[in-house]
N, C-alpha and C positions, 0 to 999 in steps of 0.2 A: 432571379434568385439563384445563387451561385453557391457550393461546400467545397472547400480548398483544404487538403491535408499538409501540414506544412510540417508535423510530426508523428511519431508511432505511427508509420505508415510502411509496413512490412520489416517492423521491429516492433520491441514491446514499449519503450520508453519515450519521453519527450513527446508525450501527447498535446495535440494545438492543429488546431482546425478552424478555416478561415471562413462565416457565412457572411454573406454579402445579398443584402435586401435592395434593390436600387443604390443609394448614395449610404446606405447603413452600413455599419460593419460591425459585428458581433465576433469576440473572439471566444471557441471552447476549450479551457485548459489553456498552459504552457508552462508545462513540466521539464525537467533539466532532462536532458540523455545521458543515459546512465549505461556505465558497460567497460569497455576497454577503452584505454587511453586513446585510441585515436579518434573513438566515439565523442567520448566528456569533450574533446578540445573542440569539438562542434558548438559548445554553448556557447563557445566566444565568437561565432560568425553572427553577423546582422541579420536581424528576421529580413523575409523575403515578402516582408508588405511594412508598411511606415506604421509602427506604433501611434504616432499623433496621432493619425487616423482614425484610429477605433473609435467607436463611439462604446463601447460596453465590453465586459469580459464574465464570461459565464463558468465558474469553478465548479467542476463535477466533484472532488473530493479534495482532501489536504494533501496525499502522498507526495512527494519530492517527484517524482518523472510525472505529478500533473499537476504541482504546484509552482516549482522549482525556482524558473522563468520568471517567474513575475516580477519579483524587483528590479530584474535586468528590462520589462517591459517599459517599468514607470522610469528607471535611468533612461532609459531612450525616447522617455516624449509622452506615454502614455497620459490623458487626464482624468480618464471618465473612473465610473466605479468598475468592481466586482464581485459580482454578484454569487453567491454561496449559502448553504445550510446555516445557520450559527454554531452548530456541532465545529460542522468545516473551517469557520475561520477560527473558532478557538484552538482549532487542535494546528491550523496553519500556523496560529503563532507561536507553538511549540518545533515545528516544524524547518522551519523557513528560518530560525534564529539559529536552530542549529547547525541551520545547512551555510547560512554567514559563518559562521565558527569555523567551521570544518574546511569549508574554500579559505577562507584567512589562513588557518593555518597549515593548509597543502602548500598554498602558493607561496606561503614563508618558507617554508623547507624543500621548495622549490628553487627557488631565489635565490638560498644561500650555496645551491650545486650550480647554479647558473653565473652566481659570481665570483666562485671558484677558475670558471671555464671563461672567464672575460665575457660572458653575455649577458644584456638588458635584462633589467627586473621585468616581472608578468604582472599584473595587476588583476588584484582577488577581481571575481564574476560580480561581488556586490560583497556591498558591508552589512553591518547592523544599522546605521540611519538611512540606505534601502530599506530593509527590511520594516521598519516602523512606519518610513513611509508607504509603504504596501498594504501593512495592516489597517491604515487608516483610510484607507478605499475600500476597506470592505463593508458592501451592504446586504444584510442577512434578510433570509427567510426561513421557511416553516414549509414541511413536506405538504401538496395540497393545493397552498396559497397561490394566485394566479397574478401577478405586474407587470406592467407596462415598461417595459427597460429601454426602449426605444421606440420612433416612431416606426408607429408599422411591426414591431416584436414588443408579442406577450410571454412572458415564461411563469412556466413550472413546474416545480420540481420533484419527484418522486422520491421513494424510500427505494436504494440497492443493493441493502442489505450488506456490504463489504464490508466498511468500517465506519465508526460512528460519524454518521452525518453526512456517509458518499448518496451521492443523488446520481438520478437519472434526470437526463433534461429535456424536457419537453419546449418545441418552442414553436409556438405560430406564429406565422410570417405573413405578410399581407403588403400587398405591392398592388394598388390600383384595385381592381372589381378581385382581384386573383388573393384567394387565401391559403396556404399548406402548412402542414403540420410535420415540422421536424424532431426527431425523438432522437437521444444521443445515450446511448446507456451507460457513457461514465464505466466503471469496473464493477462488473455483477457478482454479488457475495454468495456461498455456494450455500445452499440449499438446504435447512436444517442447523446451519452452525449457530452453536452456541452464543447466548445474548441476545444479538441484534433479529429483527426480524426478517423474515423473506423477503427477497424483490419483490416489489411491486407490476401486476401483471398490468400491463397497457392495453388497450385494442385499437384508438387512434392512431393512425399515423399516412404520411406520406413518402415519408423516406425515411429511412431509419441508418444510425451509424453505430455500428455497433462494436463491441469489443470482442478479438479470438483470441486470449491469453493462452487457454484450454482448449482451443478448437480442434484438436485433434488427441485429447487425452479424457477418461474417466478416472474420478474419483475412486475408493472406496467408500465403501457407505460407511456413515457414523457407525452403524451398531458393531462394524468388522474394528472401527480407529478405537473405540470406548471399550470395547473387546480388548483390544492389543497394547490399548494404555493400562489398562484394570492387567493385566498378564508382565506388566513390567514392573508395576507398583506390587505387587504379589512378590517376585523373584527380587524385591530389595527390603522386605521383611524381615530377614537375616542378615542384611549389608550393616557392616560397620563403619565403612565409607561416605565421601561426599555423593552428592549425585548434582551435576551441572547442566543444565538447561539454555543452548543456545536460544536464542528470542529474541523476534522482530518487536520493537518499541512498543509498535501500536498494533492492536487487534491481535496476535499472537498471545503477546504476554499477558494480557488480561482474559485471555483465551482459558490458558494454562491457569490462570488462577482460579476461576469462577469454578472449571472441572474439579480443580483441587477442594474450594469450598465444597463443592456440591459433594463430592466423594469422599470426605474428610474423615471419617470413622471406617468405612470399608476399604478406604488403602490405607489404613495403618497412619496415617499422616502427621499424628497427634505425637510421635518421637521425636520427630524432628526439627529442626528449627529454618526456615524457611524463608531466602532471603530476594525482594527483587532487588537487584541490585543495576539500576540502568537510572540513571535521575530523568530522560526521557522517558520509558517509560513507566516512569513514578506518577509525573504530569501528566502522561495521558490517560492513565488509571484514575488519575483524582478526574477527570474530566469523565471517564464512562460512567462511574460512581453519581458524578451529578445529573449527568442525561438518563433517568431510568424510565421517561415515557416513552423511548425509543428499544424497550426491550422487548423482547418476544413474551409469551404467555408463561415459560417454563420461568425464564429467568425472571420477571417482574413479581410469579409467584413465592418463589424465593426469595426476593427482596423485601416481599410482603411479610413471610416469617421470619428471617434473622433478622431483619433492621439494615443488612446493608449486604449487598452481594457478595466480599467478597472477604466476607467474617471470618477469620480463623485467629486463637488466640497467640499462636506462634508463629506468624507471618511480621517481617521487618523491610520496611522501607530503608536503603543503602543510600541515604544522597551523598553522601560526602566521600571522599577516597579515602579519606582514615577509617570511614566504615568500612570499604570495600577491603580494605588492606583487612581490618582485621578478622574477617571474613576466613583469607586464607591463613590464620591461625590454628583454625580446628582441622584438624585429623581425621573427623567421623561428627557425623550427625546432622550436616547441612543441605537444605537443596538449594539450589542459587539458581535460579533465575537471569539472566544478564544477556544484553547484545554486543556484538551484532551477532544475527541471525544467521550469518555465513559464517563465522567465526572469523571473517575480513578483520578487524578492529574491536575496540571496546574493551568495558572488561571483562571480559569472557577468557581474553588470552591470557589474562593475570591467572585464573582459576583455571584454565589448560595448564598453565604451569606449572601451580603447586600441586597438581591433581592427576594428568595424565598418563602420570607414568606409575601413578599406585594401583596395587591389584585389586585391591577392594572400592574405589572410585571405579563410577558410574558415568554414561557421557548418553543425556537421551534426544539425539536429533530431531527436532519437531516441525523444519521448512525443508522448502527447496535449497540445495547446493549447487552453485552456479558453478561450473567447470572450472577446476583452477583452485577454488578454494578450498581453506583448510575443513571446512567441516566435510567438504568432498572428499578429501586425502583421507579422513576418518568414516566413511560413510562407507570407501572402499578398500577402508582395511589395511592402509598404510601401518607398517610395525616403527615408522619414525616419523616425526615431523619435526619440521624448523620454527621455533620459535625468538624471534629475535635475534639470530643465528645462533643459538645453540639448538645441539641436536635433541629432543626430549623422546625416549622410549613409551611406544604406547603399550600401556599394560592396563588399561579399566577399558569397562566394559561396554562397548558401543552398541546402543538401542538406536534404533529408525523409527519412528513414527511415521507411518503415512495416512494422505486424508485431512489434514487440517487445515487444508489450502481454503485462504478466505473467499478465492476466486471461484466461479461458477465455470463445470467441464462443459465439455460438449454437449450432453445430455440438457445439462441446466439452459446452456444456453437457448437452444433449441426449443427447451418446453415456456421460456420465455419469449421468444419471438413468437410459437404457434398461436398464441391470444391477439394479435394484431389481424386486424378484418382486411378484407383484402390482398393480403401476403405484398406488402409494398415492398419497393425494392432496398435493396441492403450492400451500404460499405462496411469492409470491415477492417478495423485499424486493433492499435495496441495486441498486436499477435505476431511474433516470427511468421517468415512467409509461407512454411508448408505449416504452419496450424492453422492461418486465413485460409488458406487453397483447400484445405480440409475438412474446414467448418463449409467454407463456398458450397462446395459439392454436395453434403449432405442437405444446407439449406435448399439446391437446385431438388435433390432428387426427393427430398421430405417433403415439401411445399410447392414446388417450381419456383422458388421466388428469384426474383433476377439478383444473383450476389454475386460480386467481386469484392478485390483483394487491392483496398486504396494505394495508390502510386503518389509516392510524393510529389506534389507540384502540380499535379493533376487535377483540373479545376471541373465539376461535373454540375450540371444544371439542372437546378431542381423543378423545372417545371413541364422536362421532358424526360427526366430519367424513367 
């Protein structure tokens, strides 16, 4: 019984992990690497085991750095299933189609500076008939349920409360009289957020892989973020301005709405006209809206009194770009909603544009900003930014929000592993490396549990670890 990290192995992205039962092979995740260009251009190397091989592929969630891969697995030979929530492969094929789209059309406008310069075309990571044939290997479960995916591996899946349908995965393995139990916790959702419910505590296990996203950082608590949201919604009571909402597709933006539903009369809400404007995540909205067994108690109770989560009479779906366009027509009155989340792409830059530079526009940060990008240049107060090359003066008002991270800190983590009997030993993947080394040490000195910080390629044996 052998665990091989072959990705997000002291980084955060390109999650894929290789288990090997005897002559089985189980693959977890295989998420794209996501990052700087010298990173992405890794997706185009050959995995370092033979896709034919696999016998099964086990998907902890839909996100792109742990779904990504997969068309590129089945391009290279893959035949078996993949196994997932049905949350997960719904929201995969919202996902995965986009991410065809998006490499199509990198690698176009890649091409055409390439044959400018007399050099060979690149050839898109996958297309969209990849992708369809992806979707048609997926075989769905239900959090709970226990199957047989292979000889000798039983799975199942638990609720991780990150985003609708991320599992934890559970998997017993049995090789001869010898049985172990391996638990992968997929991306753990932090503690208390809004909708989805809490991870699910385990006590089982033998080995455990776990995830340091956070391993060396604490949240704010909800009551400080609902505090600091309620104190911005307050101080735009008197705005005559837009107010614009950078947001991640999925789980963010339906994040931000549900609060909006639920707070709708005491922030004032009711003046304004309220727009998501992201056709991702329009879809993946329509998709939480359908899943409401998977809501928490607060949220399922509200769903019980309005008729639908996420009811407000002045809220507007944007799918079209003539809608988005005319979006930037108004002067005052609007809140927009829109990705991406970094202000990287989308259209969010359309509404930077027509908005940033006015004094009465509003700009309220609600993720992480990756070094480098724009909503980072606004986060820290840059008085210009480039858009499109031109220069645009910032003159609205930049809010921060922090705390709505889907991911589980240090804390969380921790109080999730302390319910595991026996304190088993612990890899830990999907973490930059001083967040692993961080989370390692406090697992050592909180529990004693035997934890490092996975080395790619590094094959560790599960019957002696």
């Amino acid at each position: 019984m052998k665990l091989t990290s072959y990705g997000a192995a002291g980084e955060v992205t390109g999650s894929c992990h290789l288990v090997e039962v005897g002559e089985v092979r189980i693959l977890l995740d295989c998420g794209l690497i996501q990052g700087r260009k010298k990173d992405e251009l890794r997706n185009h190397d050959p995995f370092p085991f033979e896709p034919a091989m696999l016998d099964a592929v086990v998907l902890s969630h839909a996100h792109i750095d742990h779904s990504g891969r997969l068309p590129i697995l089945i391009r290279q030979g893959f035949q078996g299933r993949i196994h997932t929530h049905e949350a997960s492969a719904d929201l995969a094929n919202i996902l995965l189609k986009d991410s065809a789209y998006l490499n199509a059309r990198d690698t176009e406008y890649r091409n055409k500076r390439r044959a400018r310069k007399g050099k060979p075309p690149l050839t898109p990571l996958y297309d969209q008939s990849d992708v369809d044939e992806t979707l048609q290997r997926f075989h769905t479960h239900r959090f709970g349920e226990t199957h047989d995916i292979a000889p000798g591996v039983k799975l199942t899946l638990h609720d991780a409360g990150h985003i609708l349908g991320s599992a934890m995965v559970e998997l017993e393995l049995t090789e001869g009289s010898v049985t172990k139990t391996l638990v992968f916790s997929g991306d753990l959702g932090h503690r208390g957020a809004p909708i989805l419910r809490d991870f699910t505590r385990l006590k089982k296990a033998d080995f455990v892989l776990m995830e340091s996203t956070y391993g060396n950082r604490i949240h704010r608590s909800w009551e400080e973020t609902f505090e600091e949201v309620s104190d911005i919604a307050a101080s735009l009571k008197n705005s005559n301005g837009n107010v614009l909402i950078p947001a991640f597709s999925v789980g963010r933006s339906q994040m931000i709405l549900y609060m909006f539903a639920r707070y709708f009369e005491e922030w004032d809400l009711g003046r304004w006209k309220i727009f998501l404007d992201s056709p991702m995540a329009i879809e993946a909205t329509e998709l939480y809206l359908r899943y409401t067994r998977l809501y928490d108690e607060m949220a399922a109770a509200f769903y019980e009194e309005n008729g639908a989560l996420l009811n407000m009479p002045n809220l507007k779906f944007s799918k079209t770009a003539d809608d988005s366009r005319a979006i930037n027509r108004m002067d005052s009155g609007a809140i927009v909603i829109a990705g991406s989340g970094m202000c990287t792409g989308g259209r969010i830059m359309h509404h930077l544009k027509h908005n940033l530079w006015r004094k009465d526009s509003h700009v309220i940060i609600s993720g992480y900003q990756s070094s480098g990008s724009l909503g980072r240049k606004l986060v820290e107060g840059a008085p210009f930014v480039k858009l499109w090359g031109e220069k645009i003066r910032v003159n609205a008002t930049i809010h921060t929000v922090g705390g709505l991270s889907a991911h589980a800190d240090q804390e969380g983590m921790l109080e999730w592993y302390s319910h595991f009997e026996g304190r088993p030993p612990v890899l830990l993947v999907h973490g930059e490396q001083r967040a692993g080394e961080e989370l390692a040490v406090r697992l050592r000195k909180d529990f004693g549990a035997r934890a490092n910080v996975a080395v790619a390629g590094k094959t560790t044996d599960l019957l002696t670890a």
